[in-house]
C-alpha positions as CSV (number, residue, x, y, z in Angstrom):
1,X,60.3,-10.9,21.4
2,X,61.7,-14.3,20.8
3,X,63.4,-14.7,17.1
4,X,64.3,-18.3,16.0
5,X,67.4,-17.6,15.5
6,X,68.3,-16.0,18.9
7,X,69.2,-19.2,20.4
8,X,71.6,-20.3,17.9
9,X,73.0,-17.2,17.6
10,X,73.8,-16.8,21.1
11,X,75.6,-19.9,21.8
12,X,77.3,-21.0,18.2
13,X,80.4,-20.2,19.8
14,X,80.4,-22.0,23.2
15,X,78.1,-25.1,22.5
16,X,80.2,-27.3,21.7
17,X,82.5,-26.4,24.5
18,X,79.8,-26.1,27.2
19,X,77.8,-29.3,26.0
20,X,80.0,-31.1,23.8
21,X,80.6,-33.7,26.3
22,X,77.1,-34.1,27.9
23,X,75.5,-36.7,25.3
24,X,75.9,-40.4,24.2
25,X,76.3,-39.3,20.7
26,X,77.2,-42.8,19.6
27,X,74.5,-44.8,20.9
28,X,72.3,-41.8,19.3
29,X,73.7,-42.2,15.8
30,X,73.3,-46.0,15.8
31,X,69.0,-45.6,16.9
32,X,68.6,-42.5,14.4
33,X,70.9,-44.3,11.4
34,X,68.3,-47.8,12.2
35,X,65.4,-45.6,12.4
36,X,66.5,-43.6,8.8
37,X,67.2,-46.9,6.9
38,X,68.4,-46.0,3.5
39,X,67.1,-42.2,3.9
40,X,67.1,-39.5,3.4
41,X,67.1,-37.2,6.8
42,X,66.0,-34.2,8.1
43,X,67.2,-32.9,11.4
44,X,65.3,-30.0,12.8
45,X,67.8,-27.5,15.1
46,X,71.1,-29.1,13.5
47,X,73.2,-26.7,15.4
48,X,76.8,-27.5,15.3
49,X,76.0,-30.8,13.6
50,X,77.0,-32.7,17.1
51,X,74.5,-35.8,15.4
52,X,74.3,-34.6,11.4
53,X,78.0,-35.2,10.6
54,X,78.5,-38.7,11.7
55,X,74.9,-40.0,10.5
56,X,76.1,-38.2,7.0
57,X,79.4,-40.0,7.5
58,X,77.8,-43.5,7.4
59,X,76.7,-42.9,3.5
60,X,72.6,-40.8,4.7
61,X,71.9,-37.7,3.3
62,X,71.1,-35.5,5.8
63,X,69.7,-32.3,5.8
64,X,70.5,-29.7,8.9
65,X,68.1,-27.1,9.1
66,X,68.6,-25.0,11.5
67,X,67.5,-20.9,12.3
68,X,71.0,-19.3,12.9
69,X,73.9,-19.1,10.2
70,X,76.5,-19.1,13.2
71,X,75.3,-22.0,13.9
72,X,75.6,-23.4,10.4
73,X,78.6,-21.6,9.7
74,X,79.8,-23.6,12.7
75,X,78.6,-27.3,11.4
76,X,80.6,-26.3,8.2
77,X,83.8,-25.6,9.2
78,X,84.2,-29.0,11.2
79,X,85.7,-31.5,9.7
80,X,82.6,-33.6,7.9
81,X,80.6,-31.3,7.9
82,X,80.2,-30.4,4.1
83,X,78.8,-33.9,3.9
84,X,75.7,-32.3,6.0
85,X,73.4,-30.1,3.4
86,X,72.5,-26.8,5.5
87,X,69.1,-25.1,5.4
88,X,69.0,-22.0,6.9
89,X,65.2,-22.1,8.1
90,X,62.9,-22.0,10.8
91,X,62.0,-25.6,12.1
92,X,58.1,-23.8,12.7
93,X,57.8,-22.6,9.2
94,X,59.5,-25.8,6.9
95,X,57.3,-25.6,3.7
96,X,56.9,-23.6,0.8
97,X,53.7,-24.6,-0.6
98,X,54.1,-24.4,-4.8
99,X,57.7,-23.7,-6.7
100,X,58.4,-20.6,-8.1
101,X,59.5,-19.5,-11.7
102,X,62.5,-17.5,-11.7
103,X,63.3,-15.3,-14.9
104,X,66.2,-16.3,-16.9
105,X,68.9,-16.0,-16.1
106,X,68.1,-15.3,-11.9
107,X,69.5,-17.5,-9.6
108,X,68.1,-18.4,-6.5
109,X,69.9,-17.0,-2.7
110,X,70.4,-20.0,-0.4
111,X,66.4,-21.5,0.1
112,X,65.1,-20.9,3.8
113,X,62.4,-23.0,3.4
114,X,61.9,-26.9,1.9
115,X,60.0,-26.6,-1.8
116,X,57.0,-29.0,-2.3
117,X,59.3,-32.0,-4.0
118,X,59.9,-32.4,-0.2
119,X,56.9,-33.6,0.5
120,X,56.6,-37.2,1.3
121,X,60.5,-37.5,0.9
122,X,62.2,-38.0,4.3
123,X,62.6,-41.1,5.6
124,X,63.1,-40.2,9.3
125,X,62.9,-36.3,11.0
126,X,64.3,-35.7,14.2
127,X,64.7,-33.3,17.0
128,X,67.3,-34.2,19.8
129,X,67.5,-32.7,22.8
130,X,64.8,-30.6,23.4
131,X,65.5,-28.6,20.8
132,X,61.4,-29.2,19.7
133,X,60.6,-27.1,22.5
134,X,62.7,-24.3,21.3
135,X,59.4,-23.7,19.5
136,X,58.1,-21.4,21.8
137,X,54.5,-21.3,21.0
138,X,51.4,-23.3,20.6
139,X,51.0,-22.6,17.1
140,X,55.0,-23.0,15.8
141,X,54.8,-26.3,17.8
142,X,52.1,-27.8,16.1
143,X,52.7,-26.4,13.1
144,X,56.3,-27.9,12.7
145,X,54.3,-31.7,13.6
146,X,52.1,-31.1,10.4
147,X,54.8,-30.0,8.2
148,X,56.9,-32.7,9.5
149,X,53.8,-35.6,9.2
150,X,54.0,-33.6,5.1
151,X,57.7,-34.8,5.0
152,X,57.5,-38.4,6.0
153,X,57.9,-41.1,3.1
154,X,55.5,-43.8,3.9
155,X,56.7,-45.3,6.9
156,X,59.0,-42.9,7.4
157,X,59.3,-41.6,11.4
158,X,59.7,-38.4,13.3
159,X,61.7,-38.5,16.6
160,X,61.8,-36.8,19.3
161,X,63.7,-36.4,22.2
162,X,62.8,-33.9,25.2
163,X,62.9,-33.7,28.9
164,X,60.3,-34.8,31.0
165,X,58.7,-32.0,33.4
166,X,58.4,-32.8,36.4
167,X,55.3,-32.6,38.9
168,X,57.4,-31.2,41.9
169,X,57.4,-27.5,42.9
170,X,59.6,-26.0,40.3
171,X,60.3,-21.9,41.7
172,X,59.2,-18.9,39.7
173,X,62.8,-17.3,39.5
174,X,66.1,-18.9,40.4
175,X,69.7,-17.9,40.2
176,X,72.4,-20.3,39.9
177,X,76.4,-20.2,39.7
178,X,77.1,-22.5,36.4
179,X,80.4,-21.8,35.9
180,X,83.7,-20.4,38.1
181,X,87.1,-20.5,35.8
182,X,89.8,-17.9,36.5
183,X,89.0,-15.6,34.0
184,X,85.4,-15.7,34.0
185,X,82.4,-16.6,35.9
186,X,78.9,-17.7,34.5
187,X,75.4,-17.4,36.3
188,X,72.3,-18.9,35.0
189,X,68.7,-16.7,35.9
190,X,65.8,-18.3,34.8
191,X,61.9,-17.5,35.3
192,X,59.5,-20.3,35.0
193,X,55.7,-19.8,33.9
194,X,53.9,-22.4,35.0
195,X,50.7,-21.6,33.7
196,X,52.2,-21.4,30.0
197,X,54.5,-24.1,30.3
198,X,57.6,-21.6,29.0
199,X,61.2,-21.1,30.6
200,X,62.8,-18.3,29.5
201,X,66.6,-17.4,31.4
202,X,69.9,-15.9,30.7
203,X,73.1,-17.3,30.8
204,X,75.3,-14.2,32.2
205,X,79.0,-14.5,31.6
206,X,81.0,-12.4,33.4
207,X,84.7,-11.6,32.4
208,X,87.0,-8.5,32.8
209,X,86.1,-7.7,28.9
210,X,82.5,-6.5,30.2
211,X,79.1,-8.8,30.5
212,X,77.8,-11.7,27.7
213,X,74.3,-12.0,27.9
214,X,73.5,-15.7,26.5
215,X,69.2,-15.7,26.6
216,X,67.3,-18.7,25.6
217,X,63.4,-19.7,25.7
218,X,61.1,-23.1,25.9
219,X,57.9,-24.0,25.9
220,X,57.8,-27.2,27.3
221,X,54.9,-29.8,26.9
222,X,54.4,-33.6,28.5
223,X,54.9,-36.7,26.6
224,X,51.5,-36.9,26.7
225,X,50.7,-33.4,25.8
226,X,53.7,-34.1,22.7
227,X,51.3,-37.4,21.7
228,X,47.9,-35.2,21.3
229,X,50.0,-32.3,18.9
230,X,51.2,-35.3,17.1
231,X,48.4,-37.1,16.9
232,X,46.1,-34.1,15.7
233,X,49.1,-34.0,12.8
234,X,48.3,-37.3,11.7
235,X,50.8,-39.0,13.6
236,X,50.7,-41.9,15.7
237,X,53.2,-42.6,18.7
238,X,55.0,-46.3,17.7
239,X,58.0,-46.1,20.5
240,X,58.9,-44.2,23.4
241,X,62.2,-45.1,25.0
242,X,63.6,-43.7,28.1
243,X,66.8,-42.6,25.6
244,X,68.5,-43.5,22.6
245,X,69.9,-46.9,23.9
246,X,65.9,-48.2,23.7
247,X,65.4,-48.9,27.7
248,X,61.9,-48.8,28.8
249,X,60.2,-45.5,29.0
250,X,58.9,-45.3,32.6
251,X,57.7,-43.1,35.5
252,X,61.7,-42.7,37.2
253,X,63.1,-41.3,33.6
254,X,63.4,-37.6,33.2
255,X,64.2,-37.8,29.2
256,X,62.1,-40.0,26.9
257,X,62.8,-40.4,23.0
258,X,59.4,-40.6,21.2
259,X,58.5,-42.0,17.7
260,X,55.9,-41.2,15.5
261,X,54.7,-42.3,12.2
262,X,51.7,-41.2,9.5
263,X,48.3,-42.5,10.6
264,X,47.2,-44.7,7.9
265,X,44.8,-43.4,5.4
266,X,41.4,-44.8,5.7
């Protein structure tokens, strides 16, 4: 069974190493900091804070949820990153519908979901690189869009940013060499469900300590597939970019930055 935390909790230690340099963080910032205006933010899957801690560091408040604490534990230790509020929650399962009383004197543990004087608050929500389809299921996935279209201050946006499947042959089961260092070797097994749109696979390090087993899930969708669960959320497609730096969105990209906003209320 696939927990929401597995993920994170897999990879807090090796992320920024393994993908640190993969990204055009900066042109990312500037589109989500114009997107956010004055704020606040919410950024689902926050991870090790690769996009939270300089948005936060331009004056936003951002909030970083995200399902494992090594990951969080992670964001907080860099430098910047107290300036990112952490919310150790489930991106599928955002909302807690009415406040609770506490008796005197009790203190609340650290919340794992957002109370109801979130609603309507946020001024942007995001979810960069693929980490939406981290939701593995039908239900989380369209779940998180109506929580999310819940959050958004009038005019507010969620974003999204997400490969683009392609329409070519893609195997049932591959194995791949990723990495070859002297002290360890890394090989990537994957199995692909067409039928269900998921990818599950391993990342299998090998060193002379013994065998790290590194699994991780998705459940992918289309962009137009992403437009109908967002548009059954109340949300209505505004932009799609072929990434951050705004180009045109068209049939040769194999990323595409969507942005949605409330449908207006009749």
């Amino acid at each position: 069974m696939h927990e929401p935390a597995q993920y994170g909790d897999a990879f807090a230690d090796v992320y920024d190493d393994w993908y640190g340099e993969a990204f055009d963080t900066d042109t990312a910032v500037d589109a989500l900091a114009a997107l956010a205006g004055t704020g606040p933010v919410l950024e689902l899957g926050v991870g090790t804070g690769r996009l939270a801690i300089p948005l936060a560091a331009t004056g936003l408040t951002v909030i970083g949820v995200d399902a494992s604490k090594a990951m969080l534990d992670r964001l907080a230790a860099k430098p910047g990153g107290v300036r990112v509020h952490p919310l150790l929650a489930d991106m599928g399962d955002l909302l807690v519908e009415a406040a609770h009383d506490l008796a005197p004197g009790e203190h609340e543990a650290t919340p794992t979901r957002l109370g109801p004087d979130a609603i309507g608050a946020f001024a942007l929500v995001f979810a960069a690189y693929n980490t939406f389809f981290n939701l593995t299921t039908d239900d989380a996935q369209r779940r998180c869009l109506h929580q999310c279209a819940r959050l958004l201050a009038p005019g507010g946006a969620l974003a999204v940013e997400a490969f683009v499947p392609t329409d070519e042959d893609v195997p049932r089961t591959s194995l791949d060499v990723r990495t070859v260092r002297a002290d360890a070797v890394v090989l990537t097994a994957t199995e692909h469900d067409a039928a269900a749109q998921v990818i599950q696979g391993q990342h299998v390090e090998l060193t002379e300590d013994g065998v790290r087993l590194r699994p991780w899930r998705v459940r992918y969708l289309t962009p137009e597939q992403l437009d109908e669960a967002a548009a059954a959320a109340g949300l209505v497609r505004t932009e799609r970019w072929g990434g951050w730096d705004g180009r045109a969105f068209d049939a040769s990209c194999d990323t595409h930055v969507s942005v949605y906003r409330r449908a207006p209320t009749p």
